[in-house]
FIROZA-915072 format. One record per residue (C-alpha): x, y, z. Coordinates in nm, 3 decimals, decimal comma. Last residue first. Layout:
BEGIN
X; Y; Z .
...
***
This chain:
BEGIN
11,247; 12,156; 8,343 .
10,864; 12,106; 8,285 .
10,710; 12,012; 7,965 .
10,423; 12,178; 7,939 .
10,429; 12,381; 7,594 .
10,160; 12,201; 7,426 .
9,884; 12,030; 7,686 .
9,549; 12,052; 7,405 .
9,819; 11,937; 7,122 .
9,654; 11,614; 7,055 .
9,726; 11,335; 6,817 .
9,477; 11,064; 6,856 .
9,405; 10,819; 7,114 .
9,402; 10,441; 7,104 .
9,232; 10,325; 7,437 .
9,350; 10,005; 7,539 .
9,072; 9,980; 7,829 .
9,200; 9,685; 8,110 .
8,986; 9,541; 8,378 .
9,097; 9,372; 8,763 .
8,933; 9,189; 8,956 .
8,614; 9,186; 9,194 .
8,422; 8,983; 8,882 .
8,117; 9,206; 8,914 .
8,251; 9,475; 9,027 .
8,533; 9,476; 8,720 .
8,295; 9,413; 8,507 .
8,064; 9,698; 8,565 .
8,299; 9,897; 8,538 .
8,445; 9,772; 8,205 .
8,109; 9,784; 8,067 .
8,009; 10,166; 8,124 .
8,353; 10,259; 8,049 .
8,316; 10,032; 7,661 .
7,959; 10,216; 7,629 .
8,086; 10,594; 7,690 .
8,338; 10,563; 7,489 .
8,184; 10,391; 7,176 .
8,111; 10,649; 6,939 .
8,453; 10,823; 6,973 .
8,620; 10,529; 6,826 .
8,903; 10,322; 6,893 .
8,873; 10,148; 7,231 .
9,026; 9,792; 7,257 .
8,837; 9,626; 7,573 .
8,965; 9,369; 7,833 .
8,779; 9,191; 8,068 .
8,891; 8,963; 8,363 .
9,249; 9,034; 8,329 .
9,505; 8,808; 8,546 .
9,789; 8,886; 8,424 .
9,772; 8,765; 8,108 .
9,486; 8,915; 8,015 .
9,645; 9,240; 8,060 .
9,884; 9,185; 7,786 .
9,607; 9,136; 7,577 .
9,476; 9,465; 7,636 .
9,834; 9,650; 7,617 .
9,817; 9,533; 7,246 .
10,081; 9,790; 7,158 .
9,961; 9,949; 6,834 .
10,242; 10,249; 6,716 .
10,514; 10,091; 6,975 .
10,684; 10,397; 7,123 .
10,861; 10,708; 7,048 .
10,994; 10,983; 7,241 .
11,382; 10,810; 7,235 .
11,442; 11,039; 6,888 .
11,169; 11,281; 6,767 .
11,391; 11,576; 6,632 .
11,324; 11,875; 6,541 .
11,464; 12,048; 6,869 .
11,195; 12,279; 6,971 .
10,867; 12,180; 6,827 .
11,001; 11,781; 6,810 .
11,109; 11,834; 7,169 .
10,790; 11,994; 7,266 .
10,583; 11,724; 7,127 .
10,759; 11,421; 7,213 .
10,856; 11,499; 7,586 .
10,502; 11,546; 7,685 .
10,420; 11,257; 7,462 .
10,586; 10,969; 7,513 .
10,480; 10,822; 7,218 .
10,250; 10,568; 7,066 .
9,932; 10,697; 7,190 .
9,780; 10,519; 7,401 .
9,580; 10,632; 7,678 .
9,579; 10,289; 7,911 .
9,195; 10,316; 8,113 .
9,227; 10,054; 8,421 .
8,924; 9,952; 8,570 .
8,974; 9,782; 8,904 .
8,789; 9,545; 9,166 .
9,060; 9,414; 9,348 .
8,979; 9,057; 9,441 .
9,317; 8,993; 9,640 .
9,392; 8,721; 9,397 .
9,309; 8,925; 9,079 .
9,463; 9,282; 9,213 .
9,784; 9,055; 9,236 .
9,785; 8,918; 8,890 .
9,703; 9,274; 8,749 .
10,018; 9,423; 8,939 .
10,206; 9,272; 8,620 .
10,033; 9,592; 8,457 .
10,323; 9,745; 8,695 .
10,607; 9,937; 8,476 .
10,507; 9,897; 8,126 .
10,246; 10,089; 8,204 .
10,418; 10,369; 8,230 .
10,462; 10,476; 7,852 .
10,121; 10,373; 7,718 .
10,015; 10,674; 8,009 .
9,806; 10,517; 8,264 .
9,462; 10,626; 8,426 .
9,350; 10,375; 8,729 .
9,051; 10,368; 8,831 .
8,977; 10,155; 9,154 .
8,638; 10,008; 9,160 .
8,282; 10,108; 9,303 .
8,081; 9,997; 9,563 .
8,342; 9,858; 9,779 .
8,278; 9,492; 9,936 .
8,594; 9,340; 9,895 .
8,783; 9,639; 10,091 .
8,826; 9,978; 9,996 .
9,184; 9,993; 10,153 .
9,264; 9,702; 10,018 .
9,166; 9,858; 9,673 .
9,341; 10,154; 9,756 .
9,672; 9,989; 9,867 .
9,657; 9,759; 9,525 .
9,605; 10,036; 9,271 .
9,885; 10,220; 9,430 .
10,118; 9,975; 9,362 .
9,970; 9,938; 9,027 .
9,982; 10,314; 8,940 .
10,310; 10,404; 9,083 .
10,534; 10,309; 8,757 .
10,651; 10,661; 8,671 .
10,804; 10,903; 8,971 .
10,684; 11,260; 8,887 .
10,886; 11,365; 9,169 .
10,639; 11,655; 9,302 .
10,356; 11,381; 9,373 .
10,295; 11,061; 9,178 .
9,924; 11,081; 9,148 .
9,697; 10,966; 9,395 .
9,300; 11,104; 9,376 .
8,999; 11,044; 9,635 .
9,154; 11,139; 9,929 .
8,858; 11,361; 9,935 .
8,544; 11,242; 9,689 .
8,473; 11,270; 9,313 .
8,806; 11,354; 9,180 .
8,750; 11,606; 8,882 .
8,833; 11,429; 8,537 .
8,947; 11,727; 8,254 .
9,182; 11,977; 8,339 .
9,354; 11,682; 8,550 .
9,328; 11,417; 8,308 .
9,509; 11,606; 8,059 .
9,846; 11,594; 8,239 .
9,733; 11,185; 8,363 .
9,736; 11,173; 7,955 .
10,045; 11,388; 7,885 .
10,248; 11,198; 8,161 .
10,133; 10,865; 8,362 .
9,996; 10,701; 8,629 .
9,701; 10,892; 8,791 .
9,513; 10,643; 9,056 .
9,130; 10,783; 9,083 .
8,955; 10,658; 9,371 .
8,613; 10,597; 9,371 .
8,313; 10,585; 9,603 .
8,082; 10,842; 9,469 .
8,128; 10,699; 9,140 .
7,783; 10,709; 8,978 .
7,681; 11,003; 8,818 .
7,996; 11,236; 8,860 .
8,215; 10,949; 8,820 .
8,038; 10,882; 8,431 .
8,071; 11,276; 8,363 .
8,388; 11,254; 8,440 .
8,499; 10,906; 8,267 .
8,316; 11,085; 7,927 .
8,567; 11,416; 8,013 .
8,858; 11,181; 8,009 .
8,763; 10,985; 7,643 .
8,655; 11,333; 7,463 .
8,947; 11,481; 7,635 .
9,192; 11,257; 7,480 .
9,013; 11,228; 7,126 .
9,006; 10,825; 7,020 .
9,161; 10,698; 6,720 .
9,048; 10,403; 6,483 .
9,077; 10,651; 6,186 .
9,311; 10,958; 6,251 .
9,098; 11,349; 6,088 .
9,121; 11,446; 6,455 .
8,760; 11,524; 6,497 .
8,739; 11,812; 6,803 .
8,467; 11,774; 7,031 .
8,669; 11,723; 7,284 .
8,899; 12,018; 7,227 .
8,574; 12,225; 7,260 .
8,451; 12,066; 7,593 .
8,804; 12,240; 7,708 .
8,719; 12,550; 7,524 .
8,422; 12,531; 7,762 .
8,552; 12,459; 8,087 .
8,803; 12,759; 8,009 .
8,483; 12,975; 7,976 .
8,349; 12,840; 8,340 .
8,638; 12,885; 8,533 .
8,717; 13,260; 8,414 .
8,340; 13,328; 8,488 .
8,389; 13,167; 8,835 .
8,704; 13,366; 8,902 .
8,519; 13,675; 8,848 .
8,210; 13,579; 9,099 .
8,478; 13,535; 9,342 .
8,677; 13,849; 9,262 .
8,331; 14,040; 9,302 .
8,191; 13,796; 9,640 .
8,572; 13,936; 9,747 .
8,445; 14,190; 10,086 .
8,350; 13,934; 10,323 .
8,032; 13,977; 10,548 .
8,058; 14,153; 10,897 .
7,907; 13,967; 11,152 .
8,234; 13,803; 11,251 .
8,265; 13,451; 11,390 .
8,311; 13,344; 11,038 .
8,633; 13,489; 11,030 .
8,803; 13,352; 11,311 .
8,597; 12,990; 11,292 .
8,799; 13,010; 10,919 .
9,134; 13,058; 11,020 .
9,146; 12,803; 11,270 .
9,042; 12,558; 11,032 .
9,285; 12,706; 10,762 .
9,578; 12,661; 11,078 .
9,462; 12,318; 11,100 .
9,476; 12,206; 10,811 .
9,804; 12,325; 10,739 .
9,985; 12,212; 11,043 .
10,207; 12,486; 11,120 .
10,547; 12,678; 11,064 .
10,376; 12,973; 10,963 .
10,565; 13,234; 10,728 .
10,428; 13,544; 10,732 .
10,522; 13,867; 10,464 .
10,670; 13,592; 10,235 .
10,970; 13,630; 10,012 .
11,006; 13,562; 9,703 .
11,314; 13,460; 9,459 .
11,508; 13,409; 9,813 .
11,280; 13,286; 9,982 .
11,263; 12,977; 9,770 .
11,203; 12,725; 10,038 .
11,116; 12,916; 10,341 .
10,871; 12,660; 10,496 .
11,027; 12,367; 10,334 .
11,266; 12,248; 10,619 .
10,999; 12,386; 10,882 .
10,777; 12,105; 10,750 .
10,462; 12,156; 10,824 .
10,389; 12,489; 10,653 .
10,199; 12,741; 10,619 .
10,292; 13,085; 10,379 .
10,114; 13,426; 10,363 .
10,182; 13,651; 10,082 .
10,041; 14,002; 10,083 .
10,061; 14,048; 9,710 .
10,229; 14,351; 9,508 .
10,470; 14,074; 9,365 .
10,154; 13,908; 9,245 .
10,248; 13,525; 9,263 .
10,358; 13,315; 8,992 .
10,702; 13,372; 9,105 .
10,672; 13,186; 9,391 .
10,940; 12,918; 9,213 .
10,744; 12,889; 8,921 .
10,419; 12,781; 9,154 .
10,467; 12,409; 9,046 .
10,834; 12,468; 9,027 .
10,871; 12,507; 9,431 .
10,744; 12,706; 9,694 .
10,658; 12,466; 9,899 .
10,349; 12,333; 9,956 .
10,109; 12,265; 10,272 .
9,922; 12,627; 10,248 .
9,990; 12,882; 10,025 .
9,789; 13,217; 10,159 .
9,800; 13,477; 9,897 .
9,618; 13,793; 9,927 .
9,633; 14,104; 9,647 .
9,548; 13,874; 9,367 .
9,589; 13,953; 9,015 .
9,879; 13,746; 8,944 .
9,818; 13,420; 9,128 .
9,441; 13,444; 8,963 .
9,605; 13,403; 8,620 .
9,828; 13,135; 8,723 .
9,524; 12,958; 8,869 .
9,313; 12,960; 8,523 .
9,176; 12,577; 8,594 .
9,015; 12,361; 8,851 .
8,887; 12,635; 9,098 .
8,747; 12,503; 9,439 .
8,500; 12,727; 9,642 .
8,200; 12,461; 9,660 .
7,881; 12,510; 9,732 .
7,756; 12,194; 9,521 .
7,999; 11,967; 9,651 .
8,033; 11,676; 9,415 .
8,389; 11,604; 9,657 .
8,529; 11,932; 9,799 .
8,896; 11,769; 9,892 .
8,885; 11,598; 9,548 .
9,253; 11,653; 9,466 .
9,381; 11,758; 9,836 .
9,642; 11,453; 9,738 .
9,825; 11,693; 9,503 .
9,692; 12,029; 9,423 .
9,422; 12,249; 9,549 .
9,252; 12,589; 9,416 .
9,080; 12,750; 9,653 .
8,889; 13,098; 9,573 .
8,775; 13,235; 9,879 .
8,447; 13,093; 10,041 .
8,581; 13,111; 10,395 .
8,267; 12,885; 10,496 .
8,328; 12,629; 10,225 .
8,730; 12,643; 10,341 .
8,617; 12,517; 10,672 .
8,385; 12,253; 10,569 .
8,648; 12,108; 10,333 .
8,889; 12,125; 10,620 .
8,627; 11,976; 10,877 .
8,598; 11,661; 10,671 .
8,958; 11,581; 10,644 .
8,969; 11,616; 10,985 .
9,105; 11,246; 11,090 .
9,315; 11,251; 10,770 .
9,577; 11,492; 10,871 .
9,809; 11,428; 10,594 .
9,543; 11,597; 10,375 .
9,683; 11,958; 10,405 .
10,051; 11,826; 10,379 .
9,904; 11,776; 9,973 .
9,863; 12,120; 9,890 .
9,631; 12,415; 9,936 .
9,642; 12,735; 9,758 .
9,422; 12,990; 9,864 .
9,341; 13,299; 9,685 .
9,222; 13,714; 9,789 .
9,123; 13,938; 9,563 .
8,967; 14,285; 9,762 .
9,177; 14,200; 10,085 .
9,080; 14,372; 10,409 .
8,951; 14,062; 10,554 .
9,192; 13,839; 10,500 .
9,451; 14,081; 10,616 .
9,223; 14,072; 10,977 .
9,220; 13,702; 10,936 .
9,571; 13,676; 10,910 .
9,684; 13,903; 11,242 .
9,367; 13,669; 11,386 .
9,565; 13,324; 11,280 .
9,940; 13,471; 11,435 .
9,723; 13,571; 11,784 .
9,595; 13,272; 11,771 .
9,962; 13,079; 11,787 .
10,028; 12,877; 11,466 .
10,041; 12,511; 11,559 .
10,290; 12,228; 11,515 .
10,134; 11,898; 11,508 .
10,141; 11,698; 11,857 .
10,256; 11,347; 11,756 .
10,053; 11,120; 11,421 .
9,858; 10,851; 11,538 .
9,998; 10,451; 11,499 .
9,829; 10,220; 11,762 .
10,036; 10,136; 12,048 .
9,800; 9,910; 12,221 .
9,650; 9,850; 11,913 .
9,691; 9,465; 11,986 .
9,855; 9,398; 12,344 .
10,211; 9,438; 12,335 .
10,428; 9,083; 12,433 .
10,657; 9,158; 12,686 .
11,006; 8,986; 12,664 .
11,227; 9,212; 12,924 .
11,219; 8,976; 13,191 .
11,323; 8,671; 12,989 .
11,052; 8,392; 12,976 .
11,239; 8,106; 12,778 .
11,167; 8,279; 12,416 .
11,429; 8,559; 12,561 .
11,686; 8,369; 12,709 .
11,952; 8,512; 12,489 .
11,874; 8,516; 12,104 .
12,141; 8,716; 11,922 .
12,421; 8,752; 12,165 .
12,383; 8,354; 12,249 .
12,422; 8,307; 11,872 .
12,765; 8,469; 11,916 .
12,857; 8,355; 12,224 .
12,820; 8,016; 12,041 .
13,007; 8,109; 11,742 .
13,311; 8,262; 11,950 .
13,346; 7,911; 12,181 .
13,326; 7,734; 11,826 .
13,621; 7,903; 11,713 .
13,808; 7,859; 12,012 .
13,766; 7,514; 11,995 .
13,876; 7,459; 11,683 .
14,177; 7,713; 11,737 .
14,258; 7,475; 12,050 .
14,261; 7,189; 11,863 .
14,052; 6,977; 11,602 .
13,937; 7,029; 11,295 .
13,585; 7,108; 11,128 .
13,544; 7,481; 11,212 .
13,222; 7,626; 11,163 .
13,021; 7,700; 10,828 .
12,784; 7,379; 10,919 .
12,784; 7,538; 11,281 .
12,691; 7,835; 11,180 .
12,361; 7,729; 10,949 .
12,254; 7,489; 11,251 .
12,274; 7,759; 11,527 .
12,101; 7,987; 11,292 .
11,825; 7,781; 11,169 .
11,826; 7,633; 11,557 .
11,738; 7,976; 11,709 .
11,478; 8,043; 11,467 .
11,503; 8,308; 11,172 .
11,451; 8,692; 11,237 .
11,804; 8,762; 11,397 .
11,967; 8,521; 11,163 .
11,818; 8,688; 10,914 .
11,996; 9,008; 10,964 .
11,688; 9,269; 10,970 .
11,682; 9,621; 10,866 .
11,442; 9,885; 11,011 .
11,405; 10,194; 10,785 .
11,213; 10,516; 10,881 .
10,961; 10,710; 10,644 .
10,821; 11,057; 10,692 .
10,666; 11,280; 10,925 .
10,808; 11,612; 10,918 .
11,153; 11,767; 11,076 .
11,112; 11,673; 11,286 .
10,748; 11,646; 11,314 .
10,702; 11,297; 11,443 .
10,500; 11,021; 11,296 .
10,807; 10,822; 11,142 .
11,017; 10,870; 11,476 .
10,698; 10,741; 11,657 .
10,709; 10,437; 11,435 .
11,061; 10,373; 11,468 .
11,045; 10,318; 11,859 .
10,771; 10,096; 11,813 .
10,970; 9,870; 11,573 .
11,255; 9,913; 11,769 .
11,098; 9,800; 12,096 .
10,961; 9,507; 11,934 .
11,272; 9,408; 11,758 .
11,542; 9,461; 12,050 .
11,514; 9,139; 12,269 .
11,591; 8,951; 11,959 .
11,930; 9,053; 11,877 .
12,100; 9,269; 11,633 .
11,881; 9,475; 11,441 .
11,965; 9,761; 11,201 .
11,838; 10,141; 11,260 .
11,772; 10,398; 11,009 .
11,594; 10,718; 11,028 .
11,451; 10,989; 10,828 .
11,426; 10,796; 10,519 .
11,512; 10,912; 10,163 .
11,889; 11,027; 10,190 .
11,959; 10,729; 10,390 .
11,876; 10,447; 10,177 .
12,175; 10,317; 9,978 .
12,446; 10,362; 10,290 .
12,185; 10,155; 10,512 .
12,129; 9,893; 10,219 .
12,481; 9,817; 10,232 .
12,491; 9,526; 10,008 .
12,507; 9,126; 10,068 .
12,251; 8,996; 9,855 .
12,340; 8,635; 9,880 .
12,678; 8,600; 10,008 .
12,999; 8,857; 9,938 .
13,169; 8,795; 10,234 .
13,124; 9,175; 10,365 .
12,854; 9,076; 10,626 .
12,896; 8,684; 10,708 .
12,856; 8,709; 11,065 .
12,560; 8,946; 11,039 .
12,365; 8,705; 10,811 .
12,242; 8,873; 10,485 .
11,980; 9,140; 10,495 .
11,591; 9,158; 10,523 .
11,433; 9,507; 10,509 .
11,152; 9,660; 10,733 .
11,042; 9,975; 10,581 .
10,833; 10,200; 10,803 .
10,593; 10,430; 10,638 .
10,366; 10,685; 10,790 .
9,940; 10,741; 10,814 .
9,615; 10,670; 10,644 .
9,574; 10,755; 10,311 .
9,918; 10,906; 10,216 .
10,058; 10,590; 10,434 .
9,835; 10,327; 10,228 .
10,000; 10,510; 9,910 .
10,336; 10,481; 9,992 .
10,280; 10,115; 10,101 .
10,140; 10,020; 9,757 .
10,429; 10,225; 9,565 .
10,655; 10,064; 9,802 .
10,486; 9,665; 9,727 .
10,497; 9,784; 9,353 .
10,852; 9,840; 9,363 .
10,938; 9,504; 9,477 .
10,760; 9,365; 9,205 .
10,465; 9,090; 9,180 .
10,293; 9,224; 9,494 .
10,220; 9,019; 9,807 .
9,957; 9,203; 10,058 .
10,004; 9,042; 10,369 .
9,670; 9,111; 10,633 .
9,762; 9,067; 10,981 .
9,576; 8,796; 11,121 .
9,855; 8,702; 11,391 .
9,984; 8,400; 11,201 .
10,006; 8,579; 10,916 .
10,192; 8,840; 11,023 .
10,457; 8,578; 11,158 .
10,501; 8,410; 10,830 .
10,538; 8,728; 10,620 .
10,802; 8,806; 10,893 .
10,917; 8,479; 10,881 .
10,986; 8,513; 10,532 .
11,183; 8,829; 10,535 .
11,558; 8,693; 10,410 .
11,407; 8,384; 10,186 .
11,203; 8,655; 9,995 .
10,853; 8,767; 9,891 .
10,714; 9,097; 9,745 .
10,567; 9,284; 10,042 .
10,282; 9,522; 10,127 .
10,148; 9,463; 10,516 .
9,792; 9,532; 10,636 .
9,599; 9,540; 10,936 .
9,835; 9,818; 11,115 .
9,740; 9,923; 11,489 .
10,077; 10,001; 11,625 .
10,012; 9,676; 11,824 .
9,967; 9,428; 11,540 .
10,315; 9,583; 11,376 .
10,485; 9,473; 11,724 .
10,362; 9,124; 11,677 .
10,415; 9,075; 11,396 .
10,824; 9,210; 11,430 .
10,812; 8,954; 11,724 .
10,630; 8,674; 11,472 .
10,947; 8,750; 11,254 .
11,233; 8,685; 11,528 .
11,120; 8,368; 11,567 .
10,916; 8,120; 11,822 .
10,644; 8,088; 11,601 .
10,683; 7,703; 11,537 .
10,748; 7,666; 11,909 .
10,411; 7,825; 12,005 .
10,463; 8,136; 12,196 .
10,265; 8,099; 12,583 .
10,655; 8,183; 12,675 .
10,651; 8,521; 12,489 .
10,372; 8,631; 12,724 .
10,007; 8,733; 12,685 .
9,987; 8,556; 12,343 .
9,604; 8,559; 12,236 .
9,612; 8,424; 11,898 .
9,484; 8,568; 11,556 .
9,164; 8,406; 11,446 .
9,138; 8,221; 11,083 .
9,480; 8,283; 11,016 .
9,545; 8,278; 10,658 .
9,641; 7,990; 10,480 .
9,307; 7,859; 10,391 .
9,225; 8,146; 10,247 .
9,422; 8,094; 9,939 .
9,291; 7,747; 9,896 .
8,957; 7,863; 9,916 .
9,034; 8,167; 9,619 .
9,137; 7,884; 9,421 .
8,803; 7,620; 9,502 .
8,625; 7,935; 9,404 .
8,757; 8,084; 9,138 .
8,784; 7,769; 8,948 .
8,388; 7,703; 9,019 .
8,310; 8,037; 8,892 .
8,428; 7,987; 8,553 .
8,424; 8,320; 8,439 .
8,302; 8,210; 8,103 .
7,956; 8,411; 8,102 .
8,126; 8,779; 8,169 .
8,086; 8,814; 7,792 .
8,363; 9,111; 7,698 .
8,686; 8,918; 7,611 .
8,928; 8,715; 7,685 .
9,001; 8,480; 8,019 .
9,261; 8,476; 8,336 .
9,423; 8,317; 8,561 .
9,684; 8,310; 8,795 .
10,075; 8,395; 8,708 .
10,319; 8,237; 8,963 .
10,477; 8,406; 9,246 .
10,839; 8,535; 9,212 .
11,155; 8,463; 9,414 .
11,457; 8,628; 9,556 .
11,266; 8,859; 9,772 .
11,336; 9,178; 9,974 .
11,090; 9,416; 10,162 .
***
């Protein structure tokens, strides 16, 4: 959404004693916040039973949210959307306001990977002075279609509910996938009646005369156009009831049985056989559950990517692989890639054993044969990925005959289990820097500490080398339990997507959002503390400094010799930064001997206070990642 004006900075306080909290502030403040939101949403049954106040083109776009189901809105605030902030509010949906625009997309991205599809609803300048160069007059439509799947701008009143409906079963369709739509709004179709009639006739003609009056004639038809009868009863104003149309993704596609039992018969002849499962595996979040329990009873090899991070939880009888995939890709004689393309993460498919029966499912038919031409699958599936594994597995399992890879298995383990150890090696590792923290040490201590305790949390991986590291290293502790920035790599996510999962979580979560940032992204949303401290976002964020950008640095320095634009500050004081937006607790972390004590603190901290905590952690050269820079 749009805004042309910032909230103010809270509050915040320094160091590690939790004893100067001042409770009292926090209270009356936190009071006067909640004063403002609706303390029960109203029963409208018709547009006429619409208070006067309300009577706007925003409370209509509230409305309509309210009836797909949604509870929460992510916004940054502006003149053009405020009576769609206005009208949420006064139907007791939750708005979420961010201190960036960005971070209210990032937030919204990330509520829609955990619980369904995006629609962006956009505020623009008055229709009647489009192209007159007023306040933020651009063609948003022109800007935004190569990311959304639809667009659509609204013109009068009577169309906003059935748009917004309308837009969210484009967004849930599969066609080509589901994926975000964009509603934009002329504010004189979401502002009251008199706004506009008052704001068009101050811009109208003052004369006399028959052009006067022809003038006038046009701007009255013209705000008739807009508003009609409709707040006086019109036929075609009907108010939908709340979750009436609540959001659910349409029919998935589906690979026919006989397509699942040609694949479990080459499942069951294969000697090495690997699954690969990707983020489109999660978008069906209602059988998250059944997927893990699925790919437990297949017991191949799994190794997962994306937002399938932590699919298998602390699972003891678990099938999932964290490291040596590219190895595994070579040697196998059965591939089944299911919910990713074909794209740089699997070296185009040419990380797979050319000798392989390759098996591809996807979603999105757009993607299913991405790359065929550097390899080809011998199936391609254009099918919901969970479902199709699901399927797959209640095939198999319904045979008495036992699966012939327990060898490759047990193989894959032993792999697993010596890279594990070189990787406890490299955190054991002094780096010879004073005041500097070993990477691994630092990730594999937040592991260990998840493992024990952190049933509830969910990882938020911001950043380059460090997030890089993070994933040989931290191991998601429950299923939709990791958000990273996907295939794009985009930098700045992680207070965005901070916010969405701590909403998500609600006030009364067990365990805070972690958030693992890269000195280098940071920059982009530790404003995003300020919001996590009004909306009482317990979070821990862990900043691994180390003064460069260092998946570009190292390589380019080994290849080109030269370090230029790959370095940063040498001792940012990220921690104090953090303070200032709304920090509870911040720690400076510079030894190995006091890792484990500073995460135990800052979690506890952060639930304590519900807000946000910040770890400056000042980590030591490390070459544990060299030669992964993608290109």
């Amino acid at each position: 959404m749009g805004a042309d004006e910032h909230p103010r900075s809270w509050w915040g306080y320094r160091g590690p004693s939790l004893e100067n909290s001042r409770p009292s502030v926090m209270s009356s403040r936190l009071a006067t916040v909640a004063s403002h939101v609706a303390a029960s949403p109203p029963e409208w049954g018709s547009v006429t039973d619409i208070p006067d106040q309300h009577r706007h083109g925003g409370v209509l776009v509230a409305l309509a949210i309210r009836a797909l189901g949604v509870g929460h809105i992510f916004t940054l605030t502006g003149g053009h959307i405020s009576p769609i902030l206005v009208g949420c509010n006064a139907v007791g949906i939750k708005v979420v306001d961010t201190r960036d625009e960005k971070a209210a997309v990032f937030a919204a991205d990330a509520y829609a990977r955990l619980t369904g599809n995006i629609i962006v609803l956009a505020g623009a300048t008055s229709m009647i002075l489009k192209g007159r160069g007023s306040l933020q007059d651009i063609d948003q439509q022109a800007l935004v279609k190569s990311a959304v799947k639809s667009q659509t701008t609204l013109k009068c009143v009577k169309d906003i509910i059935p748009a917004v409906l309308g837009a969210a079963k484009v967004a849930a369709s599969y066609n080509p996938a589901p994926g975000p739509v964009f509603l934009e709004f002329p504010l004189d179709v979401l502002w009251p009646r008199s706004m506009a009639e008052t704001m068009i006739a101050s811009g109208g003609p003052s004369q006399r005369g028959l052009s006067a009056y022809l003038q006038r004639w046009y701007l009255n038809k013209y705000v008739d156009s807009i508003f009609g009868q409709y707040f006086e009863g019109s036929p075609a104003a009907v108010i939908p009831r709340p979750s009436s149309h609540k959001m659910v993704q349409l029919a998935r596609p589906l690979a026919s049985p006989s397509v699942v039992a040609r694949v479990a018969k080459l499942l069951y002849k294969a000697k090495r056989p690997v699954i690969v499962v990707g983020s489109q595996a999660a978008q069906d979040v209602a059988h998250i559950g059944q997927l893990r329990e699925a790919l437990i009873l297949l017991q191949v090899p799994v190794w997962v990517s994306g937002m399938c991070r932590g699919l298998f939880g602390t699972s003891s009888n678990s099938p999932q692989m964290m490291h040596m995939r590219g190895a595994a890709l070579k040697e196998a004689d059965l591939v089944v890639i299911a919910g990713t393309p074909l794209d740089f993460r699997l070296n185009y498919g040419r990380s797979v054993n050319v000798n392989a029966t390759l098996i591809i499912c996807n979603s999105n038919k757009d993607l299913l044969k991405k790359n065929s031409d550097m390899r080809a699958a011998n199936q391609y599936l254009h099918a919901c990925p969970s479902r199709f594994l699901r399927d797959l597995a209640m095939v198999v399992t319904r045979k008495s005959r036992k699966p012939a890879w327990p060898e490759w298995t047990a193989t894959c383990r032993e792999r697993e289990a010596q890279r594990e150890k070189e990787i406890a090696a490299s955190g054991v590792q002094q780096s010879g820097q004073e005041d500097r923290v070993n990477p691994v040490r630092l990730l594999k201590a937040l592991d260990k500490l998840l493992q024990r305790c952190g049933s509830e949390a969910t990882i938020v991986a911001d950043g380059g080398d460090f997030v890089g590291t993070a994933s040989y290293c931290v191991r998601p502790v429950r299923a939709l339990g990791w958000l990273d920035p996907g295939v794009f790599g985009t930098l700045g996510v992680g207070g965005g997507f901070a916010v969405a999962a701590g909403v998500l979580a609600g006030e009364s979560t067990p365990e805070p959002v972690w958030i693992l940032w890269g000195d280098g992204s940071v920059g982009w949303s530790l404003a995003e503390f300020e919001t996590m401290k009004r909306h009482r976002i317990p979070c821990v964020a862990i900043v691994g400094n180390d003064g460069k950008w260092n998946q570009m640095y190292r390589d380019q320095v080994r290849l080109l010799k030269d370090p230029v634009a790959a370095v940063l500050g040498a001792h940012v004081n990220y921690h104090t930064a953090a303070e200032g937006f709304g920090g509870n607790v911040s720690f400076l972390l510079e030894r190995d001997s006091e890792v484990e004590d500073i995460l135990s603190m800052a979690r506890t901290a952060a639930l304590q206070c519900r807000g946000p905590v910040l770890i400056n952690a000042m980590l030591s050269s490390s070459d544990f990642r060299e030669g992964s820079l993608s290109l």
